[in-house]
C-alpha positions in Angstrom: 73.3 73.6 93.7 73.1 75.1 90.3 76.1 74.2 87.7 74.3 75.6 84.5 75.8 77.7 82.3 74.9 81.1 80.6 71.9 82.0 83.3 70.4 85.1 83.9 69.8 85.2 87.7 67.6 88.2 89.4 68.0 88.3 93.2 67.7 90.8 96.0 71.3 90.2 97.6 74.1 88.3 96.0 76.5 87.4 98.4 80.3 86.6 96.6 82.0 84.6 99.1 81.4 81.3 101.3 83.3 81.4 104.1 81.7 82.3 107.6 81.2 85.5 107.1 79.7 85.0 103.9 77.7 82.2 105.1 76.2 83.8 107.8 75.5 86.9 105.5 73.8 84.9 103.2 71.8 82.9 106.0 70.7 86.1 107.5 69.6 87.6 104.5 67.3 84.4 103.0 66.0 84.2 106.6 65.2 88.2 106.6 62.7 87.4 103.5 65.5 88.4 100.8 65.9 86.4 97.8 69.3 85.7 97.7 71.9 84.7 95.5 75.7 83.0 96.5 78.6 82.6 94.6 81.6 80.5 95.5 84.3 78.4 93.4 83.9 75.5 96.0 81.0 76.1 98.4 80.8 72.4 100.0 84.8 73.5 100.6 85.8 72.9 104.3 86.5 75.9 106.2 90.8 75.3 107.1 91.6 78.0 109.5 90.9 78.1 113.6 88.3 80.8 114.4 87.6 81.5 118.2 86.8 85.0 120.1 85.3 86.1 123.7 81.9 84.4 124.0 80.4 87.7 124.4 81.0 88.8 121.4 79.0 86.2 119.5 75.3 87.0 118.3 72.3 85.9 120.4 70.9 84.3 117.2 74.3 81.8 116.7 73.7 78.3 118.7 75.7 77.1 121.2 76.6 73.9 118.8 78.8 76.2 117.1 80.8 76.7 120.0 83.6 73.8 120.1 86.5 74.5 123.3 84.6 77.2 125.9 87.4 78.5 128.4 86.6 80.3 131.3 89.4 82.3 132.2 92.1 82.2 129.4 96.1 82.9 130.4 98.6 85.5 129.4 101.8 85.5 130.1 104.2 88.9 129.8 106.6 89.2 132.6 103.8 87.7 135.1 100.8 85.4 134.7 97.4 87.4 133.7 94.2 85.4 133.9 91.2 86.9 132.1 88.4 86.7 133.4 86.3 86.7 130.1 84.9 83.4 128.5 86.8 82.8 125.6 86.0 79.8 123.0 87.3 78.0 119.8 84.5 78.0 117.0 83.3 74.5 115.7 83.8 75.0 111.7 81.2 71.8 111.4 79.0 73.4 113.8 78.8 76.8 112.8 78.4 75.6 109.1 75.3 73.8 110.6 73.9 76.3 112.2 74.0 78.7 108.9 72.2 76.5 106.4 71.6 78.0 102.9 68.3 76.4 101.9 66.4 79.5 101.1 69.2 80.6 98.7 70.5 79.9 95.5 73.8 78.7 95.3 76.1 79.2 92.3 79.0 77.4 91.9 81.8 79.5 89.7 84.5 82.1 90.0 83.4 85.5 90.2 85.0 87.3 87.5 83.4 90.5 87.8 82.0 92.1 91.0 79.7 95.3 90.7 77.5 97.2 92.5 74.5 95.1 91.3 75.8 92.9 88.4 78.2 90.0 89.2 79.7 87.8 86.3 80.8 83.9 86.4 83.2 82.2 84.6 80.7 80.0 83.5 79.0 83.1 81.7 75.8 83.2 84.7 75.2 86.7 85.2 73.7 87.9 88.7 72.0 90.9 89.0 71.0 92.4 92.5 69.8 95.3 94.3 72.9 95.0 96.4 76.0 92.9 95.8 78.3 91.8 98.9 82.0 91.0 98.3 82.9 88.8 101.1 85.8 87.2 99.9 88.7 86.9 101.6 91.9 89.6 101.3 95.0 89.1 98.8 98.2 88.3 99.7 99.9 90.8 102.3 103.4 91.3 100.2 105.0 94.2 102.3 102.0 95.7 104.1 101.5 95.0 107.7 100.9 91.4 108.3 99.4 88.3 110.8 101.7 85.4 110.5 101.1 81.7 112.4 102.4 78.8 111.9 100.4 76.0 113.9 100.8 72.2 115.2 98.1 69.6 116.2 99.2 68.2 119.0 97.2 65.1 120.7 95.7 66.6 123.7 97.4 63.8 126.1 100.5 65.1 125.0 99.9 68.4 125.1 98.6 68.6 128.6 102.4 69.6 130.3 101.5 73.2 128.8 97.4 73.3 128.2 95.0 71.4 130.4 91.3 70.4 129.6 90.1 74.0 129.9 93.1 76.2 129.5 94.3 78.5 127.3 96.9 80.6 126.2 96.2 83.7 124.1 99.9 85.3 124.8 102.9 83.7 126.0 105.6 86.1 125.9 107.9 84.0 128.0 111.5 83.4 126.6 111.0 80.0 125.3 111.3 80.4 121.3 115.3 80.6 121.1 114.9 83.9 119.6 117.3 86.1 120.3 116.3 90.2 121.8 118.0 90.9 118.4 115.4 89.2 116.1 111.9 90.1 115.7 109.3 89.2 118.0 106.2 86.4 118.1 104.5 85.2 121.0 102.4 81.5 120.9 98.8 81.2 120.9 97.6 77.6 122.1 94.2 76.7 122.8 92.1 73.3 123.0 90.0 72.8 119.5 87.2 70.5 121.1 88.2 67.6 119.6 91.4 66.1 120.9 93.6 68.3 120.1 95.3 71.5 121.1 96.8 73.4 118.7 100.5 75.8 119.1 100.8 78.1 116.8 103.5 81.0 116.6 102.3 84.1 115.8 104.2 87.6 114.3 101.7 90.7 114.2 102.6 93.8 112.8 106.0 93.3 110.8 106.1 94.4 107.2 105.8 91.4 105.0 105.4 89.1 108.1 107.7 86.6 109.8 108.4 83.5 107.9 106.5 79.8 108.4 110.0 78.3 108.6 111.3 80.5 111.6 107.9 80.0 113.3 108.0 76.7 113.0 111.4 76.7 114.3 110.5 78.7 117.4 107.1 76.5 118.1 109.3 73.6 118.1 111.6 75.4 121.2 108.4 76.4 123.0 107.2 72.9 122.7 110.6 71.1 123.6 111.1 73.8 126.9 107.9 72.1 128.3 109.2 68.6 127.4 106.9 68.3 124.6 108.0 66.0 121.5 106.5 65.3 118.6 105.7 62.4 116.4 106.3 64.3 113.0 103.1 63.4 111.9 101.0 66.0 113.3 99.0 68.2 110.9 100.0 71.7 110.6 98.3 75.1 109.7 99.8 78.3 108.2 97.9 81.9 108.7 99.6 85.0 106.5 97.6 87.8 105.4 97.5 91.4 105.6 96.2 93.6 108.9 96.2 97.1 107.9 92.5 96.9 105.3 90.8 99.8 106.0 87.1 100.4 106.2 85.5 100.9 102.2 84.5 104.8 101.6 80.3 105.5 101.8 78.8 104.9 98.3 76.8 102.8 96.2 79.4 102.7 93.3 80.6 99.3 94.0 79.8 96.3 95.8 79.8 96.1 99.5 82.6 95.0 101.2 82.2 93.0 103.9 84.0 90.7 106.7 88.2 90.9 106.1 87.6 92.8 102.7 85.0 95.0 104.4 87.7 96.8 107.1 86.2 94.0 109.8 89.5 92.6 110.1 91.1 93.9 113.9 94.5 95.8 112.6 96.3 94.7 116.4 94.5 91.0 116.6 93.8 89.3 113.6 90.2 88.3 114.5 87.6 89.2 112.1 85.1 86.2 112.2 83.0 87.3 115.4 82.8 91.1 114.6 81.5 90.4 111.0 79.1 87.8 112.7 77.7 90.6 115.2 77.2 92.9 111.8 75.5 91.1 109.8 72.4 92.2 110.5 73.0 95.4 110.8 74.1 94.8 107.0 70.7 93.2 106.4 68.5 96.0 107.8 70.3 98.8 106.3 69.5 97.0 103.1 66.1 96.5 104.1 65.7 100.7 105.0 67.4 101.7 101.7 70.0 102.7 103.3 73.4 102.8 102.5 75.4 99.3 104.2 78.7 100.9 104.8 77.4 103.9 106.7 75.5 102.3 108.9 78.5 99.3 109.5 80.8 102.6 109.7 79.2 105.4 111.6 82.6 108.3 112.4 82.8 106.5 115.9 83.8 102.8 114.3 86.1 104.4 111.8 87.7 106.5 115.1 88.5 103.5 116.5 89.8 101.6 113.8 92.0 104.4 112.8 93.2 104.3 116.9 93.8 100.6 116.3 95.7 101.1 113.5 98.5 103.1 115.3 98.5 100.5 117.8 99.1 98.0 114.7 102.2 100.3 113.5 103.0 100.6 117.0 103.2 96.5 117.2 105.9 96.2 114.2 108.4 97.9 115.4 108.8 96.8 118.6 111.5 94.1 120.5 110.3 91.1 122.1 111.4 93.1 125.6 109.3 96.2 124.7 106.4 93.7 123.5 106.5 91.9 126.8 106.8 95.0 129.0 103.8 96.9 126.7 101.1 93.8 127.0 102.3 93.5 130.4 101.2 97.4 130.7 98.0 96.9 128.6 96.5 93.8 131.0 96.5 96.1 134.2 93.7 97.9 132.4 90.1 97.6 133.3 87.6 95.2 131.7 86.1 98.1 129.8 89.3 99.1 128.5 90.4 96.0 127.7 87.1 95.2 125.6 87.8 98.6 124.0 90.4 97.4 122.3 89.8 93.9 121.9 86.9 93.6 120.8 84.4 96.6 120.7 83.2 97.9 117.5 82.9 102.0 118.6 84.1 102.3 122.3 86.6 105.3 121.4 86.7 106.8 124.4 87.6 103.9 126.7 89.8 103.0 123.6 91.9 106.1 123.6 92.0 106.0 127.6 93.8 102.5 127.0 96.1 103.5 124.6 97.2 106.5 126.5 97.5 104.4 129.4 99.4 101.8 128.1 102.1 103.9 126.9 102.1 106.0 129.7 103.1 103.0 132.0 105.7 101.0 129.5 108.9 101.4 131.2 112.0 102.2 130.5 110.6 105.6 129.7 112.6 105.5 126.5 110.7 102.7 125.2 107.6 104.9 124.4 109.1 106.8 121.9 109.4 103.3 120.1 105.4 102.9 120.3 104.7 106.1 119.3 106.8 105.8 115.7 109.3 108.7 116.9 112.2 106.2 117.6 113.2 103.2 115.4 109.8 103.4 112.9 111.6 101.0 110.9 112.8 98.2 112.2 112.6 95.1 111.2 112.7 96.1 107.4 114.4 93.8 105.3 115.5 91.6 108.5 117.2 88.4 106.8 116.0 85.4 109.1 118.0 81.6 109.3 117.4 79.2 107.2 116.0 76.1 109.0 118.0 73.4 109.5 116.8 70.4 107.6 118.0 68.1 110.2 116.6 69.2 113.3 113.5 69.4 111.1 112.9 67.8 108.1 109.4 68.6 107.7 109.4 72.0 106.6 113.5 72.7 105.7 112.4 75.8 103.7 109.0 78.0 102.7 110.3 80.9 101.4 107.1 81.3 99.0 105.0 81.5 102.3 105.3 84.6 104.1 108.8 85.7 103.6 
């Protein structure tokens, strides 16, 4: 790992970024024959957030050691139970770090303080010049654009088995457990086993302007986890996800730096995930490189950007609605077929089965009325400005008050 300073580094790729996506960028790359070039502040840095996604959206190439949890048939819950029938699976962040080992590339460690489209400068003073930069890091606070907010909980597995058994999951649970009111915006929980003990419960606002605050998710975690008599110890470690879901894919051109992974439009405006789609394009990164070709046309082609502009509306569609109209329009979208669904879960250019979904979905969300809520011609707006409770610092001392994080 190289800490000198004032170098003058010539590479083919420079990669600005270590988290997965960079990582596995950079992997690919020095694997490919490139000489490449890394740049991170802290690259031995532990990875903090959970990443999972469907199994099948993984590349062949990725091991199964960097799979953690694997569960069959994960569980929604809207006004019924759904069962998917699509592997889903929490990523190991030791064993995917494994399996993306940067021996064949120089690492840099330094703040980037100036990203180009071949020239990248340190704070150290290290210049890097490339024939193509990536810029993989990750995206700057959401202030009021369109936001993913989480706040999650540890909880010892043993304990946690009254809601999630070995092998279970729960992607959406809708049910009225939270103690929030239909008058307060809505969050759904998200628990899954991690592979190591633990299962973590984490809240979860998409959509809203701003996002929901850790505080209030806490708040409703706590009343999901104490309707299932759960209790805590007060020790268990916690994790806190806010950051924006509306970054669009980067215009064609060789003017600046690639964007890639979050940064790079990769992010899914109605989900949150970005970790497995920018693992399934890396390559494609890689050989457009290789070609001479322009990365963000081939990682864009009009059909991708058709159905991230589709998402999108699903996204604006998302923050406006009440926990009722959320309940009733997942509850619509999980009748779909398997193709549909994938559409627009996960596929990276399905538009058609994507637009078929969409349609259908709002066509079957009932009370009629409720559509013109999805659609943006009734109550575009809400949720602007909505003033949430202060926590009570009795009930739960650990996190009183956050108003710096996410609201």
């Amino acid at each position: 790992m190289s800490r000198m300073t004032g170098r003058r580094v010539r590479v083919d790729i420079c990669v600005v970024g270590l988290g997965p996506t960079g990582r596995a960028l950079a992997h690919r790359a020095a694997r490919a024959g490139f000489e490449v070039a890394v740049v991170d502040p802290r690259p031995e840095r532990p990875w903090v957030p959970t990443y999972s996604c469907w199994v099948d959206e993984l590349p062949r190439w990725l091991p199964q050691s960097a799979i953690a949890a694997r569960i069959e048939a994960p569980t929604v819950w809207t006004g019924a139970e759904h069962r998917i029938r699509r592997p889903y699976c929490v990523l190991s962040k030791a064993g995917l770090r494994e399996a993306l080992p940067l021996d064949d590339a120089t690492v840099l460690t330094g703040r980037a303080t100036a990203v180009g489209a071949h020239r990248v400068e340190l704070n150290d003073d290290t210049v890097v010049t490339a024939d193509t930069v990536f810029d993989t890091r990750g995206l700057p606070v959401p202030g009021a654009r369109r936001t993913a907010s989480a706040h999650g909980i540890f909880v010892d597995a043993e304990r946690a088995a009254p809601m999630i058994g070995e092998g279970e999951g729960l992607l959406l649970d809708w049910r009225n457990e939270n103690g929030a009111g239909p008058g307060e915006p809505p969050s759904f929980l998200y628990a899954v086993p991690l592979g190591d003990g633990t299962v973590i419960f984490e809240e979860t606002s998409l959509g809203l302007r701003g996002g929901m605050p850790q505080r209030e998710l806490r708040r409703r975690t706590l009343n999901r986890l104490a309707a299932h008599g759960i209790r805590l110890t007060g020790d268990e470690p916690t994790e806190a996800a806010h950051y924006p879901l509306d970054q669009p894919p980067p215009r064609p051109g060789t003017s600046m730096a690639v964007p890639f992974g979050s940064r790079g439009g990769m992010m899914h405006p109605c989900t949150g995930y970005s970790v497995a789609d920018s693992l399934a394009l890396v390559d494609t990164a890689i050989e457009a490189v290789r070609a001479g070709k322009d990365p963000i046309r081939l990682l864009w082609p009009p059909r991708a950007r058709l159905v991230y502009w589709m998402r999108e509306r699903g996204l604006y569609g998302l923050g406006r609605l009440t926990t009722a109209q959320s309940t009733a329009m997942f509850d619509a979208f999980f009748t779909a077929s398997p193709r549909q669904q994938r559409a627009l879960l996960s596929a990276h250019d399905d538009y058609a089965a994507l637009g078929a979904v969409l349609f259908m979905t709002v066509a079957r969300t009932w009370p009629f009325r409720w559509r013109f809520d999805l659609v943006g011609w009734a109550n575009r707006n809400r949720w602007v400005g909505y003033e949430y409770a202060p926590s009570d610092p009795v009930l739960d001392p650990i996190l009183p008050d956050d108003r710096g994080i996410g609201g």
